[in-house]
C-alpha positions as CSV (number, residue, x, y, z in Angstrom):
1,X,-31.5,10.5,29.0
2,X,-28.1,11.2,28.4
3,X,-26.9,7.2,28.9
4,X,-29.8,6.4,26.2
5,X,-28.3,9.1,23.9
6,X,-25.4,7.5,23.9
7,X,-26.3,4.1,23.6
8,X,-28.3,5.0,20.3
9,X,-25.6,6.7,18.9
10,X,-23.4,3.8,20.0
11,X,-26.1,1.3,17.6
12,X,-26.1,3.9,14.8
13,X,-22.7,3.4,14.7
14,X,-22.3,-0.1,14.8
15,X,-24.8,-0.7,12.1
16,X,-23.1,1.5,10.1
17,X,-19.8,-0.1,10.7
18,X,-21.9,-3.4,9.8
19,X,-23.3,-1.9,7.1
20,X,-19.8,-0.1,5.5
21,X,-18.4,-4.0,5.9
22,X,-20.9,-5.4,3.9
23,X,-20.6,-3.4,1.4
24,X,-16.9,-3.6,1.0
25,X,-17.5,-7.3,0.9
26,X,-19.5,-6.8,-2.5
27,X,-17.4,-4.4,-3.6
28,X,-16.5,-3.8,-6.6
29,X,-19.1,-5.1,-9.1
30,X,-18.3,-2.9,-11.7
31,X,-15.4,-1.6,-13.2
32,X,-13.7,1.2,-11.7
33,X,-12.2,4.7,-13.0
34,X,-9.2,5.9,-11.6
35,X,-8.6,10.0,-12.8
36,X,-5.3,10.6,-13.6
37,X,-5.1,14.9,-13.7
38,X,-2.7,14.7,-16.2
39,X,-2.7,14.2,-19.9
40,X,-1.3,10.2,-21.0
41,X,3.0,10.2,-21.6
42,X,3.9,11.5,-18.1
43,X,5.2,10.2,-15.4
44,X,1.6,10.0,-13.5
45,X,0.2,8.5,-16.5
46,X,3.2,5.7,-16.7
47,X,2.9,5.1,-13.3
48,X,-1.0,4.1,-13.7
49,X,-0.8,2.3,-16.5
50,X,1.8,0.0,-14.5
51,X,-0.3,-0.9,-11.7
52,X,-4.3,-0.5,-13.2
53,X,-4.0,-3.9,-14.6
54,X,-2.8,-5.7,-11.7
55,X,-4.9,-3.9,-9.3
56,X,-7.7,-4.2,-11.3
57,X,-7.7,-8.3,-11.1
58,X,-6.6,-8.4,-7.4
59,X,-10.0,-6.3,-7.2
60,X,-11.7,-8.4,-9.7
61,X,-12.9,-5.4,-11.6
62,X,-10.9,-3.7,-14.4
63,X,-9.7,-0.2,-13.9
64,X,-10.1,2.3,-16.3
65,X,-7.8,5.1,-16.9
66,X,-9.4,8.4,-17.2
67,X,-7.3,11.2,-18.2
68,X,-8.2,14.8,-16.9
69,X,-5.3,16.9,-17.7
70,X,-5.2,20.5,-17.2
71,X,-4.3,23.5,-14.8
72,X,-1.5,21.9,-13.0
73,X,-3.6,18.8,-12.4
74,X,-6.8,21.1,-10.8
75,X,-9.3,20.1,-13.8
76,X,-9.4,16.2,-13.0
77,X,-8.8,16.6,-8.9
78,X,-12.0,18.7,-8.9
79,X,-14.0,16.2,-10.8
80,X,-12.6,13.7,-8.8
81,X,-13.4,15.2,-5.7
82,X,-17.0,16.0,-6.8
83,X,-17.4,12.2,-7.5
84,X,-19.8,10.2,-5.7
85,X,-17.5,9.0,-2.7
86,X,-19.1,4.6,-3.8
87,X,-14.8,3.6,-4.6
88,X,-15.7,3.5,-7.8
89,X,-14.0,6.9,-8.9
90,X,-10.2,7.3,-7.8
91,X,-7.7,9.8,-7.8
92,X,-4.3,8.9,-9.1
93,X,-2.1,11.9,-8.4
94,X,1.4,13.4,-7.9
95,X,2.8,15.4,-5.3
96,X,1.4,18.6,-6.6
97,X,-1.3,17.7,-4.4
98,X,0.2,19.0,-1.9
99,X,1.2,22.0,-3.5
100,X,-1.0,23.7,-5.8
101,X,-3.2,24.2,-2.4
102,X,-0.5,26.8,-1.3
103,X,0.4,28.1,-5.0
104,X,-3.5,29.3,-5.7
105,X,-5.7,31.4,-3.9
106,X,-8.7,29.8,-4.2
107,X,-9.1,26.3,-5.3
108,X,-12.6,24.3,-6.0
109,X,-11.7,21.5,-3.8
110,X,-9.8,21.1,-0.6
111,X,-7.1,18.5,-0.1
112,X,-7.5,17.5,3.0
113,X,-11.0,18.3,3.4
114,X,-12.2,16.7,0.1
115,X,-10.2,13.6,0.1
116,X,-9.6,10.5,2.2
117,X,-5.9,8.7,1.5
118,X,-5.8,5.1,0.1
119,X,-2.1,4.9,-0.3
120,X,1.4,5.6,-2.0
121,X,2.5,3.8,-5.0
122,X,5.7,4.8,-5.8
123,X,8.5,7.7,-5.0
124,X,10.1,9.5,-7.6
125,X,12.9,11.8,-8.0
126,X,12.6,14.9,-10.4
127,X,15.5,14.9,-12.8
128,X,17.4,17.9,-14.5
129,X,17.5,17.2,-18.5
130,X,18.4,19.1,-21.4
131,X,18.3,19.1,-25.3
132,X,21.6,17.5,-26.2
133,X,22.2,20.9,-28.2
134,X,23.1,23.1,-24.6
135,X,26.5,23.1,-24.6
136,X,26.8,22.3,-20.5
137,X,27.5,18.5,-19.7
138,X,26.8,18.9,-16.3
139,X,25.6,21.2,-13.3
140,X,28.0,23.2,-12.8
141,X,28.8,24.1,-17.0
142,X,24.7,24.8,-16.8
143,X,24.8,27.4,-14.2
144,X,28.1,29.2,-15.4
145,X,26.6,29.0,-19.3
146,X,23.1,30.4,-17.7
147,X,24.8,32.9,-16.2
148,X,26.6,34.0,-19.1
149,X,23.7,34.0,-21.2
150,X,20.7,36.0,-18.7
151,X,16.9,35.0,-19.5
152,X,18.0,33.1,-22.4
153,X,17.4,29.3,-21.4
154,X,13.7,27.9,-21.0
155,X,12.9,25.8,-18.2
156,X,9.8,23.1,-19.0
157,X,7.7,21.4,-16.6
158,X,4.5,19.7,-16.5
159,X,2.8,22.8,-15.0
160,X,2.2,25.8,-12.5
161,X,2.7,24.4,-8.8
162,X,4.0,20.9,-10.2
163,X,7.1,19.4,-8.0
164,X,9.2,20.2,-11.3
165,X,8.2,23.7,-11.5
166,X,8.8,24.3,-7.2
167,X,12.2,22.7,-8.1
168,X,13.0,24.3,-10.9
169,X,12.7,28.2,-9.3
170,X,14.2,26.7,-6.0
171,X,17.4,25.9,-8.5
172,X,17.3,29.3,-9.5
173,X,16.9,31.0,-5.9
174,X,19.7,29.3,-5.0
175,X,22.2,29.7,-8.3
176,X,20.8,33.0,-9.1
177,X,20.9,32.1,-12.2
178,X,17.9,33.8,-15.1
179,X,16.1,30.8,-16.2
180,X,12.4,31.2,-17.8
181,X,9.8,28.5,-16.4
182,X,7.6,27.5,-19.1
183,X,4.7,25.0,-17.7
184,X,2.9,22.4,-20.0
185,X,-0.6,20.6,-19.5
186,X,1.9,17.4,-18.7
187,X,5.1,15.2,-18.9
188,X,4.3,14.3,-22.2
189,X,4.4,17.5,-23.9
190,X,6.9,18.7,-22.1
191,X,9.2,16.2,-22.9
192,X,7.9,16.3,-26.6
193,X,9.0,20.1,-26.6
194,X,12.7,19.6,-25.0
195,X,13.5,16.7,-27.3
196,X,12.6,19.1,-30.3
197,X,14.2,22.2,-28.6
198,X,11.7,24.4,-28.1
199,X,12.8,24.9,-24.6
200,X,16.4,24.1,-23.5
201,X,15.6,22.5,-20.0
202,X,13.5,20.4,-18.2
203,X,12.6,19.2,-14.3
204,X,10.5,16.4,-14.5
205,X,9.2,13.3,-13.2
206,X,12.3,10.5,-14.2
207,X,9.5,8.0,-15.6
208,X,8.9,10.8,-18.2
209,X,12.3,11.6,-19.6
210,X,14.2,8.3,-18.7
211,X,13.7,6.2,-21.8
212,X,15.0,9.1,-23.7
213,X,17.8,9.8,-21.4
214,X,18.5,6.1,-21.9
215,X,18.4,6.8,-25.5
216,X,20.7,9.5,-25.6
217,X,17.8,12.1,-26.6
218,X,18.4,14.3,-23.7
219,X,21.0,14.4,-21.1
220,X,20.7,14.5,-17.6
221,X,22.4,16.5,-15.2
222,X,20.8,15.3,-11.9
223,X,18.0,14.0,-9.6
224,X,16.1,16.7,-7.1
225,X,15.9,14.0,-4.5
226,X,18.0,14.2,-1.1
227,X,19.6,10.5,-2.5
228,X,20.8,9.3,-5.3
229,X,18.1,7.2,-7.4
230,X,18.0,3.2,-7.8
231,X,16.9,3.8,-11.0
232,X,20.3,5.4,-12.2
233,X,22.6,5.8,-9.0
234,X,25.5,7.5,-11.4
235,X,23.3,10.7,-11.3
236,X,24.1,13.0,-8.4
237,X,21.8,15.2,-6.2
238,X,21.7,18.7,-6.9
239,X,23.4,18.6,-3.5
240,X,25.8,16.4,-4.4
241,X,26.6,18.5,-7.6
242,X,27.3,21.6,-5.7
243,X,23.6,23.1,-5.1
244,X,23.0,22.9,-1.5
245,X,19.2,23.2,-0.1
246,X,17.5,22.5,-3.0
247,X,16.1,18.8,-2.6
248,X,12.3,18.4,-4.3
249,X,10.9,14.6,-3.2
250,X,8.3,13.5,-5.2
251,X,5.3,10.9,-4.8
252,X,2.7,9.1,-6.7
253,X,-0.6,8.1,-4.5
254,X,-4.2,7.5,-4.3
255,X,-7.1,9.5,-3.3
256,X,-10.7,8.7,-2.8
257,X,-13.1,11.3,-2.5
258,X,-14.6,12.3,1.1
259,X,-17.1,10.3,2.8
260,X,-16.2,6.5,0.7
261,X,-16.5,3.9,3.4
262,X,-13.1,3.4,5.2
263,X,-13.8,-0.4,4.5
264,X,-13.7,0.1,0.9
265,X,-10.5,2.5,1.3
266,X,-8.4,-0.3,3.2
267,X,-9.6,-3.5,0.3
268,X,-8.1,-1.1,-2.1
269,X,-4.8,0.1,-0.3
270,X,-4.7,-4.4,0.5
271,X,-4.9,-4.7,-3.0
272,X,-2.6,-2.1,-4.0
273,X,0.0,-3.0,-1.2
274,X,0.1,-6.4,-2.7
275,X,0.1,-5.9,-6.1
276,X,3.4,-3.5,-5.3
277,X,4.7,-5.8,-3.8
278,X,5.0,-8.1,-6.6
279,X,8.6,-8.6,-8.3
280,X,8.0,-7.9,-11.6
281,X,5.4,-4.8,-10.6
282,X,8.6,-3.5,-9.0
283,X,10.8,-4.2,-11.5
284,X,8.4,-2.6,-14.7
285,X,8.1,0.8,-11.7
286,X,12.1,0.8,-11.8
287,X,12.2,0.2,-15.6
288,X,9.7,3.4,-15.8
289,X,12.4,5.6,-13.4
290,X,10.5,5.1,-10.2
291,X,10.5,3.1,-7.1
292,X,7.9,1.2,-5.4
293,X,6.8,2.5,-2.3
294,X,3.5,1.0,-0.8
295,X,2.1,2.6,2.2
296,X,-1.0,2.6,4.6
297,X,-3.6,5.3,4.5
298,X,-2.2,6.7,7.7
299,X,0.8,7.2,6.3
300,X,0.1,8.7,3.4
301,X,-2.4,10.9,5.2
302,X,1.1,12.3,7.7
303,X,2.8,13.3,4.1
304,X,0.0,15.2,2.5
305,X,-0.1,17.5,6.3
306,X,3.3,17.6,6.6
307,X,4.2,18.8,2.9
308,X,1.2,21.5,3.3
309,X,3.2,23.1,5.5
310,X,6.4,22.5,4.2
311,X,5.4,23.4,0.8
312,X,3.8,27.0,2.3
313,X,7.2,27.9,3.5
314,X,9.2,27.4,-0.2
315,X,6.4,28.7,-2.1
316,X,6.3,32.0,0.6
317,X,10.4,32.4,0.1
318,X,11.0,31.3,-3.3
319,X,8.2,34.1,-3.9
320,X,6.7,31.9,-5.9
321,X,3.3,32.5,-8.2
322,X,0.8,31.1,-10.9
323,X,2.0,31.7,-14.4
């Protein structure tokens, strides 16, 4: 009895193995929407917009960009992880991912329950800007102004839990310094609010702030990263700068939700792999501040459980909690 149990379950699964590659081989045959949890200007929005084009011809069905900003990036994760799990709704999301599950209580959605990886896109470091009116011109000026002037200076990001918001209040546990986090819906309006100086400060994806930087509309101090940046290797680390143990590493990847055939996840991490892989794709990433970085499912899958731990322990000493 037991040898014809498992011969049955061995044919279930082979038809369904069948089956999931068939319908890969159809897929797609109609256009796709990739959520970006974020509201268009910021980095995860620039970073989409790069490769939605592309991808969407090596797929040979366009990609459309569907913008869900709000609570840290919760609003458009939940609806993307109540999609139906056909590949035809994506997540496009930020490192945050990873950390909002440690940063709130009770979340509609699990990570690693709710999700299946298709695959990084790109790395990112966080850079350190500032209205050009802060007199400091570099990290060390900052800190010894901030400390001279106590609760004073604003810090922006693009919300609660975001990798700009864990590295600004790691930069203050280890300064000491009494800097105010003010969290946005997004890059966008963040970066909107420090050009016009309504806050003083900002740590935020570089594809957000570096055409301004560029422009001399803000200044930048430094990258969160534990290297220097292609993009603009005259920046130092924090560490580099004279902050030691405060290094934020930041990602952009895709999600599908639970349960989408594993077929249909690997013709879109193929797809995406080649596309960044392409010259000028690089090139237009690097432009935007960040850096290619394709990857298998697997791999993104070790990130997302290593970080959920990693990002348990900082949130846990850096005591820190939803605005």
């Amino acid at each position: 009895m037991r040898r014809v149990t498992s011969v049955f379950r061995l044919a279930v699964l082979g038809l369904a193995c069948v089956a999931g590659a068939a319908l890969a081989q159809d897929y797609p045959s109609r256009p796709i929407r990739m959520i970006v949890p974020y509201p268009p200007g910021g980095g995860t929005d620039i970073v989409a917009r790069v490769i939605t084009e592309p991808l969407g011809q090596a797929l040979g069905q366009p990609i459309v960009i569907d913008n869900r900003g709000g609570a840290a990036g919760n609003v458009g994760t939940e609806v993307a992880a109540r999609s139906t799990p056909d590949g035809y709704t994506v997540l496009f999301t930020l490192s945050s991912h990873t950390i909002n599950p440690k940063l709130y209580a009770k979340l509609p959605f699990d990570v690693e329950r709710d999700f299946v990886p298709i695959g990084l896109a790109a790395n990112i470091p966080q850079i350190l800007v500032a209205n050009p009116a802060l007199p400091a011109n570099n990290v060390q000026e900052l800190i010894a102004y901030a400390k001279a002037n106590p609760g004073k200076l604003n810090f922006a990001s693009v919300g609660t839990g975001s990798p700009g918001h864990i590295a600004g209040e790691l930069f203050k546990l280890k300064t000491g310094v009494d800097i105010v986090h003010v969290p946005y819906k997004g890059g966008g309006p963040a970066v909107t609010d420090t050009l016009g100086g309504q806050v003083q400060l900002l740590f935020v994806s570089m594809p957000a702030a570096w055409q301004h930087v560029k422009a001399g509309k803000l200044k930048a101090f430094a990258v969160t990263s534990d290297k220097r940046s292609v993009v603009a290797p005259e920046l130092p680390t924090l560490a580099e700068a004279g902050v030691a143990d405060c290094v934020v590493n930041s990602w952009y990847g895709a999600f599908a939700p639970a349960k989408t055939s594993p077929a249909i996840v690997q013709k879109i991490n193929a797809a995406m792999v080649k596309v960044l892989d392409r010259p000028e794709i690089r090139e237009k990433l690097l432009a935007a501040g960040a850096e290619a970085a394709p990857s298998t499912a697997a791999e993104l899958d070790a990130i997302v459980k290593d970080e959920l731990r990693k990002w348990e322990i900082v949130i846990r000493d850096a005591k820190i909690k939803p605005e």
